[in-house]
C-alpha positions in Angstrom: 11.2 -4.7 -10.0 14.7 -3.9 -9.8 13.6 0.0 -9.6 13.3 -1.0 -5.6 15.8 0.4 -3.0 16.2 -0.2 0.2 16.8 1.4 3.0 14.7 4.5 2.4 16.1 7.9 3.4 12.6 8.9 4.8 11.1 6.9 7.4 7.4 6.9 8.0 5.0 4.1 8.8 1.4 2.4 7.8 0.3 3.3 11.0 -0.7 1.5 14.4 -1.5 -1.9 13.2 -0.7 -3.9 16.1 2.0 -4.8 19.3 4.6 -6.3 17.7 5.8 -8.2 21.3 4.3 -11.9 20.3 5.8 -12.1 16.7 6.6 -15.7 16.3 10.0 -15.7 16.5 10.7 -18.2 13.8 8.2 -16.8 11.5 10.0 -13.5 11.7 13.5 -15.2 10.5 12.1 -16.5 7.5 10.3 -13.6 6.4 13.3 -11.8 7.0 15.1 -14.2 4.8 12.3 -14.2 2.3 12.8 -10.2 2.2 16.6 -10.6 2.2 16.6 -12.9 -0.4 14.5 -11.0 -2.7 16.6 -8.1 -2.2 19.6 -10.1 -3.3 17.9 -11.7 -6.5 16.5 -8.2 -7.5 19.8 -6.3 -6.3 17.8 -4.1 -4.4 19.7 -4.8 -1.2 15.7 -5.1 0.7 17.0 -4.7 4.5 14.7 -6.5 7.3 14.3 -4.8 10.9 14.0 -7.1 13.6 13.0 -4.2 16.1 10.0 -3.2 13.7 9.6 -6.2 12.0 9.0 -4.4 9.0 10.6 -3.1 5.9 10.7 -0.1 4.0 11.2 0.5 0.4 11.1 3.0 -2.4 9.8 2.0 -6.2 11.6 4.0 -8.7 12.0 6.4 -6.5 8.1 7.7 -5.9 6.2 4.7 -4.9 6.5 4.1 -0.7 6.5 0.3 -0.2 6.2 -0.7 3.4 6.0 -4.9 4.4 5.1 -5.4 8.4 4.7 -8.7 10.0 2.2 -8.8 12.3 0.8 -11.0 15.4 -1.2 -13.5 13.9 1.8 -14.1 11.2 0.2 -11.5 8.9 2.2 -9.4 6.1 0.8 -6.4 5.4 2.6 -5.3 2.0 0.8 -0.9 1.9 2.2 1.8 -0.7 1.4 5.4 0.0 -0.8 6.7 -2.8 -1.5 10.1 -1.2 0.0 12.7 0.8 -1.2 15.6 2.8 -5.1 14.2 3.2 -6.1 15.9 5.7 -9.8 14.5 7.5 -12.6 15.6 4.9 -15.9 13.5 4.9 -16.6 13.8 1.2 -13.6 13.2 -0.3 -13.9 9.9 2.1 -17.0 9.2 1.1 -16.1 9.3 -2.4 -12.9 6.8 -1.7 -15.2 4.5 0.2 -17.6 4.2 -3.2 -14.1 4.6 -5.3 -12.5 1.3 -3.5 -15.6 -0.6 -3.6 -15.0 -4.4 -3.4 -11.2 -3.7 -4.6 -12.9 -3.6 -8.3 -10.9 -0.2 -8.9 -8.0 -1.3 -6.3 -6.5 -4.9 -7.7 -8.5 -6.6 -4.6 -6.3 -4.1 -2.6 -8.0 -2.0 0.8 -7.5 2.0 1.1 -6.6 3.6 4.7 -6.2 6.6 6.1 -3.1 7.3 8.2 -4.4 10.6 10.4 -1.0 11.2 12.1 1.1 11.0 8.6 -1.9 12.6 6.4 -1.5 9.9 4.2 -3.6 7.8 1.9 -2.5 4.0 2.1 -3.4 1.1 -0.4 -2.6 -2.1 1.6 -3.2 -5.6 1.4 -2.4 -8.5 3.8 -1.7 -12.3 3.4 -0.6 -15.1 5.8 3.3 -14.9 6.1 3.7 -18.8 6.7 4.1 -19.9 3.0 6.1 -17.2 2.3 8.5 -17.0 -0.6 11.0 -15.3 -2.7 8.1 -16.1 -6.0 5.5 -15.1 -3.7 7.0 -11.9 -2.3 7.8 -10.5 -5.6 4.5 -11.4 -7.4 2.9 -9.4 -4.2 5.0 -6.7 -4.8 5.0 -6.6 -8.6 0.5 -6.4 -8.0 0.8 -3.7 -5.2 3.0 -1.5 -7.3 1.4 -2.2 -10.3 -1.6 -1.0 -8.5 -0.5 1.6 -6.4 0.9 3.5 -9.1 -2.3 3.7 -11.0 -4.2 4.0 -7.9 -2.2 7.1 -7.2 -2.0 8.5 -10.4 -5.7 8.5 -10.1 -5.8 9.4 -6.8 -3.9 12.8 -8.0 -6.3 13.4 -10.9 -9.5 13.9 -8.6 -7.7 15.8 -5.8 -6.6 18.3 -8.4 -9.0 18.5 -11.2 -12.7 19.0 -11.5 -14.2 15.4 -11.7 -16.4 14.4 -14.6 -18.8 11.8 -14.0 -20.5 9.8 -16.2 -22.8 6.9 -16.0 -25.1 6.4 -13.4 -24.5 9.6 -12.1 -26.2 12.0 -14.0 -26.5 14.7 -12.6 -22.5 15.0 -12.5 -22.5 15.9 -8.7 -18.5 15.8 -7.6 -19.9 13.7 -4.0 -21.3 10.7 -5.8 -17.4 9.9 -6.9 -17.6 6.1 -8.3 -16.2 3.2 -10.1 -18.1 4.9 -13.1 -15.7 7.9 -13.2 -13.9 8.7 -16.2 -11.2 11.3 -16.3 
């Protein structure tokens, strides 16, 4: 965990998820201490922005970690797994079977970001009981996760897939949590 640094040179974002105008106020001071804190224990100097209520961070520098507070006091804790996915039903399709009931994912969701082209593994949890402990065992799972995700990710965009199990008649569309690379 001490890989993390914070701020990031490049900005970029999870995507809509939400007006931020109705952020409990006090909420958003101790998540930002939570954050701060973190940053402090890990020396990763993890920055909180008040206007965006998020923050962004980098894990050994290829893994995109962004933490958003939303209305409802949820954090949303996503890594970028995949850039430059541009809108194709199939490959969809097969992430839809591939993230099936977060079996392949470490419980996590994938989403689509359509204005960054970018493939994002995200999970969310109430922000009320946040702490330093909690925070970095979030973050330790997501990028645990996310890297494998994306390594994985990387292998099927690139590579002919070769799929075994149910799938017998090897057809690249029925991608599935029985793949094997």
């Amino acid at each position: 965990m001490r890989r993390l640094r914070s701020p990031v040179a490049k900005r970029w974002g999870l995507g809509y998820l939400g007006e931020m105008e109705n952020i409990d106020p006090a909420l958003s001071r101790n998540v930002a201490s939570v954050v701060e804190n973190l940053g402090h224990e890990l020396e990763a100097n993890l920055q909180w922005d008040e206007a965006t209520q998020t923050c962004q961070v980098e894990y050994d520098g290829s893994l995109m970690i962004q933490m958003q507070l939303l209305e409802g006091g949820r954090l949303v804790i996503g890594a970028i797994v995949a850039e430059h996915v541009a809108a194709d039903a199939k490959y969809f399709g097969a992430l839809m079977e591939y993230q099936w009931m977060g079996i392949r994912t470490g419980g996590a969701a994938l989403a689509w970001n359509p204005e960054a082209e970018t493939l994002v593994l995200w999970e969310s949890a109430p922000a009320a009981d946040l702490t330093a402990d909690s925070l970095r065992r979030r973050l330790e799972h997501l990028i645990s996760n996310g890297l494998r995700v994306r390594d994985e990710l990387a292998r099927y965009r690139g590579e002919r897939l070769e799929i075994r199990g149910r799938h017998d008649d090897r057809d690249e569309s029925a991608l599935a949590s029985t793949l094997t690379i």
